[in-house]
N, C-alpha and C positions, 0 to 999 in steps of 0.2 A: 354574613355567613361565608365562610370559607367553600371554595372550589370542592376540597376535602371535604368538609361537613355537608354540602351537599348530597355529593358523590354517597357517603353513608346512609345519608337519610334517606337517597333513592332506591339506595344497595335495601334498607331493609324494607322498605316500601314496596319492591317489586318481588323479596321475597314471602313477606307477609302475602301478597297477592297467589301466589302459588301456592304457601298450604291453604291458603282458602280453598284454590281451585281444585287441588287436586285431588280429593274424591271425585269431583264431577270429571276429569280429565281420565281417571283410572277406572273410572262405572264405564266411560263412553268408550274407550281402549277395552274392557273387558267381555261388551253389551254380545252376548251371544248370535250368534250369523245364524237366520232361520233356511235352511238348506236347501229351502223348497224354491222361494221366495229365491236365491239365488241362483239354482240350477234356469226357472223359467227364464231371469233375464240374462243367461248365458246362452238358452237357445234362441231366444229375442235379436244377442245381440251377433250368432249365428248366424240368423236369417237376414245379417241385415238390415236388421229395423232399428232407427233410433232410438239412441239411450236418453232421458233427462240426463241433467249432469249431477242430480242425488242418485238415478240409480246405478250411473257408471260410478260412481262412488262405491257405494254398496256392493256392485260386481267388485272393484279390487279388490275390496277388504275382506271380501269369500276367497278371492285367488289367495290371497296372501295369509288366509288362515287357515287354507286348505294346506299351501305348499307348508305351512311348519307344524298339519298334524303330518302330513309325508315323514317330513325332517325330523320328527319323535318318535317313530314309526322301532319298536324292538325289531329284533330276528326273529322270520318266525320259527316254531319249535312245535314237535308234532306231539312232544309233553315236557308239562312245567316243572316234574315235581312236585305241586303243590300236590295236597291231601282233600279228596270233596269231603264235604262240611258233615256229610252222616256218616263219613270214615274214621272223623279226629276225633275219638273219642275218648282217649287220654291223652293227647298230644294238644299243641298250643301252637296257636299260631298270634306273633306278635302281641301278644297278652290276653290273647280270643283261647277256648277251648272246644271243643268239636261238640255235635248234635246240633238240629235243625233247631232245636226247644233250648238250646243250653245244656251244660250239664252232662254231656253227651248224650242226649236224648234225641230220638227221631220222631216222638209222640207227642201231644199237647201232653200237660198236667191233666191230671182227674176233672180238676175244678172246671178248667177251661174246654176240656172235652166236654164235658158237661151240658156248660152252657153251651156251646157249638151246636152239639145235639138240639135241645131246646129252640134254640135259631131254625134250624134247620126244618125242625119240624112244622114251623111256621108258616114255610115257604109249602106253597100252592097255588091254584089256580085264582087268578084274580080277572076281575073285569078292568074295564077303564079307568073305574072310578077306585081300583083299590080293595071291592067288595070278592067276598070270596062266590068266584061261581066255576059249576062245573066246566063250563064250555068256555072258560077265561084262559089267560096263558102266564106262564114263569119264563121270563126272559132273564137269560145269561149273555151275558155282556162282558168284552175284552176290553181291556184298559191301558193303554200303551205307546209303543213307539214303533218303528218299520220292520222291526224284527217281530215284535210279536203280535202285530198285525200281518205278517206274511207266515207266521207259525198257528196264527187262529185260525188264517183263511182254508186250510189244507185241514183243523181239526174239524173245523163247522162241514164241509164237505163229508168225511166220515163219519161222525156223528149224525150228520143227519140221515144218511143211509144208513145209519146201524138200527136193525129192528128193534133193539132195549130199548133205545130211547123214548122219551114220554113224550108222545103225541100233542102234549099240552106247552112242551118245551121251545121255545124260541130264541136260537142260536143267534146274537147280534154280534158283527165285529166293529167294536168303537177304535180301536187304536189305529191310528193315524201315523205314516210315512213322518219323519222329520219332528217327532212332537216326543220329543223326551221330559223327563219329570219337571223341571221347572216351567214347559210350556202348559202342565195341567194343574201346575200349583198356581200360578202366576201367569195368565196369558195374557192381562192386562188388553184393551183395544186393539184389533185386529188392524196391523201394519197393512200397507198395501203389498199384494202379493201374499200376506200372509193369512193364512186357516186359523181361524176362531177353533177353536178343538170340540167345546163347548153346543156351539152349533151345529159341527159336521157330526156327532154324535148323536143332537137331536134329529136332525135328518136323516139320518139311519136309521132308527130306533123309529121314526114314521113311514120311512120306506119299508120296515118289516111289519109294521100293525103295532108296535108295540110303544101300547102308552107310560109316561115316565111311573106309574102307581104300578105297572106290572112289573119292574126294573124290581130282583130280589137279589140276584146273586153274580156277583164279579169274578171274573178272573184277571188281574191285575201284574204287567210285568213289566217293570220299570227300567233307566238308566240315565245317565248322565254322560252329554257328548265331550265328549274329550275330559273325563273327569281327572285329567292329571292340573287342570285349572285351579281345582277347588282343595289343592295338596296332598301331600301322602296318606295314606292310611293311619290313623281313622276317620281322616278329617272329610273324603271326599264318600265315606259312605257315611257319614254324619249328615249330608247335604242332602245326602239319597235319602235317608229318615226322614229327615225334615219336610221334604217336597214330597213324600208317597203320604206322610199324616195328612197335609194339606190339601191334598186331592180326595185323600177319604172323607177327610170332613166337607167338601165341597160335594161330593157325590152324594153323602145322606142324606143332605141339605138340599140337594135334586131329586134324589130318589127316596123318600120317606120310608117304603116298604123293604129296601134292601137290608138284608140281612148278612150275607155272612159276604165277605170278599176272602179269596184265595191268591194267597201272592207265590210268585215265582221270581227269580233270579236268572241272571245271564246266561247263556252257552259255553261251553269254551272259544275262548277268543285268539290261542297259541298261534294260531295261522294269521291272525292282522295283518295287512301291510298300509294301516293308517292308527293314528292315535285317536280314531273314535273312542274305540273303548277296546283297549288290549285286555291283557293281562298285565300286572294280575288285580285291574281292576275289573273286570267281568268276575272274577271270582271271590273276590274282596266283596263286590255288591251285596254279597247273598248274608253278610253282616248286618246292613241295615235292615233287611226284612228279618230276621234274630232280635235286633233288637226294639224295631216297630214291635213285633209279637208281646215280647217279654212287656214293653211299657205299656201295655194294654192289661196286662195280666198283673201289673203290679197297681193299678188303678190311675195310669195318667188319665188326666180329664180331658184332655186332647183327645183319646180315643174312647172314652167312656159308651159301652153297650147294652148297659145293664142300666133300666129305669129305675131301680131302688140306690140306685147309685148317684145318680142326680140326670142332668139333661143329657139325652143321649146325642154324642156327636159323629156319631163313626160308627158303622158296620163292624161286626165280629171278625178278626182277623185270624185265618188261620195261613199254615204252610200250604202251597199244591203242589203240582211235582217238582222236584229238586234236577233242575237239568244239569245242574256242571258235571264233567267230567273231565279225566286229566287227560284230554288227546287222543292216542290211541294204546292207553292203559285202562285196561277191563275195569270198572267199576266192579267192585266184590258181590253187591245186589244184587244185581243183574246184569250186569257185560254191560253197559252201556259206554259205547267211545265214541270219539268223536274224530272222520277221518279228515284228510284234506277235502274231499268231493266231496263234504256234508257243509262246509261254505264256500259261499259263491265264489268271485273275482277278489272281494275286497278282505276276504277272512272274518269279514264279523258278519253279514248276514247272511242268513242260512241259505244253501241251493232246495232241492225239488229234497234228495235225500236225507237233508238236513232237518226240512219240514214236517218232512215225513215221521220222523224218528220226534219231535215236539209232540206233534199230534197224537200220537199214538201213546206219548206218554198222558197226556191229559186226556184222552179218550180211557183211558187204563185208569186212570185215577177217579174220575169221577162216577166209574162204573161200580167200584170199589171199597170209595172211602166211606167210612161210618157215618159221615155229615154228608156227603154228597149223594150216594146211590139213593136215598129215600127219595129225593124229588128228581133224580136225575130219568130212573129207568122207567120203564112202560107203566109199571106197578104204583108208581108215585101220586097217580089222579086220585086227592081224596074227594069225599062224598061230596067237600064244599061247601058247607054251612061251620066251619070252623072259624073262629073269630082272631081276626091276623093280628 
């Protein structure tokens, strides 16, 4: 054989060997940087303490995936322009139409209110075992990532001091610093350094008394870290659907007795000065919970609620409050803006007044909503021989 013929036969030999590789080459280059997991061994290696030579690994590849959401980082802008999602109501965005529900609607359908209601009614006092008793409790549970685990932490504080509230209610924060949607669709085996999600939930949830059969009703607010990763719009709130079905069906599947989950969507993000999650995918987000909603109401069996429907896999999905806003342009509703001093240092999580203004919205909501107030306020303890 020739020098030449060689040369070819190695030439495609060695390329053969690269598309094989390269999913695994492209998964291991794309494998998400768990923040936590990197911040500790930054103060680790702060203090001076040796690094393995995996985790000094691992620290650069946080440095150097930090320094190019820096390097994506838009201007910030105290507003976008964009239109919040209960304002576009004949307007179009990118081939999306405004209302929470579609269609420009702010309300569920008849049907889905309905069953909401129904749901809802359900939810009461339970014992350990799931049984309904007077003296049991309704745990409400947050489901999340650092932003609305630091915007529950400030609602559970006033809610629990607000007198309406039902005495039988047990305000739990599940959402976890650093643990965005695909860490609760997929957290696959807890890396070293890294939070089981799974776990610190269960421990929480026994830190407050509350056993997984008392677990009724969610409040759920999701994102995607750096989701200019996963492509433009629609693609990267395509991913957000995908991972927020997958943690509901993983919730029912822990919590039996839950019933309704309430989703929410991002803050304004105009102020970033990182490519966590700008704009305008913080505002883009609030798609995928649109249309998580609608595929539940159209009968995807992914999120099936209804036992005459076939196996139930998923909790009742409704809207909760609708936080975006354009900056510091009055939302028409209610004034609602968002100024520079309502997030912190990095523009996407919230400061004290930031929090403040979350809380207040879901303290407002739940006091209010037709599905929420019955088991929310004081008046909610039923007699407790109702069959869940």
């Amino acid at each position: 054989m020739s020098v030449k013929s060689v040369r070819c036969v190695l030439g495609a030999f060695v390329l053969a060997a690269l598309l094989f590789l390269l999913p695994t080459l492209v998964a291991a280059a794309e494998e998400e940087i768990d923040w936590n997991r990197a911040r500790t061994l930054n103060q680790k290696a702060q203090r001076g303490e040796a690094l393995t030579p995996e985790e000094q690994t691992y620290l650069e590849r946080a440095r150097q995936a930090r320094s190019q959401l820096q390097a994506e980082v838009p201007p910030a802008r105290s507003e976008t322009g964009l239109v919040p999602l209960t304002e576009l109501e004949k307007g179009d965005y990118k081939g999306e139409g405004g209302g929470l529900y579609g269609s420009g609607q702010n309300s569920p359908p008849a049907d889905h209110l309905k069953a909401a209601q129904a749901e809802a009614a359900k939810v009461q006092p339970l014992d350990a075992q799931g049984k309904p008793s007077p003296e049991g409790k309704i745990a409400l549970v947050s489901i999340g990532m650092s932003n609305t685990s630091q915007e529950f932490t400030r609602f559970k504080e006033i809610a629990d001091a607000d007198p309406e509230k039902s005495p039988r209610l047990v305000i739990v924060n599940g959402a976890q610093g650093g643990q965005d949607a695909p860490a609760w669709a997929n957290p696959g085996p807890p890396a070293q350094g890294r939070p089981d999600v799974w776990g610190v939930l269960d421990a929480r949830l026994k830190d407050a008394g509350v056993a997984p059969a008392q677990v009724q009703v969610i409040w759920l607010k999701q994102a995607l870290v750096q989701p200019s990763r996963f492509g433009r719009f629609p693609d990267h709130a395509r991913r957000l659907q995908e991972d927020v079905v997958t943690a509901l069906d993983r919730l029912k599947a822990r919590y039996p007795n839950l019933r309704i989950a309430y989703l929410s969507s991002r803050i304004y993000a105009g102020y970033a000065t990182t490519a966590l999650n700008p704009e305008p995918y913080a505002y883009e987000s609030a798609f995928a919970v649109r249309w998580l909603i609608r595929a539940q109401i159209k009968g995807d069996p992914r999120l099936n609620c209804l036992p005459e429907r076939g196996e139930v896999k998923a909790p009742l999905v409704l809207w909760g409050p609708y936080l975006w806003g354009d900056g510091v342009k009055p939302r028409k509703a209610d004034g609602l803006v968002w100024k520079r001093e309502d997030l912190g240092p990095d523009g996407t999580h919230p400061s004290d007044s930031g929090r403040q203004k979350v809380a207040e919205l879901l303290l407002a909501f739940f006091k209010t909503d037709p599905t929420a107030r019955p088991w929310f306020v004081g008046g909610a303890a039923p007699p407790g021989l109702r069959a869940p």
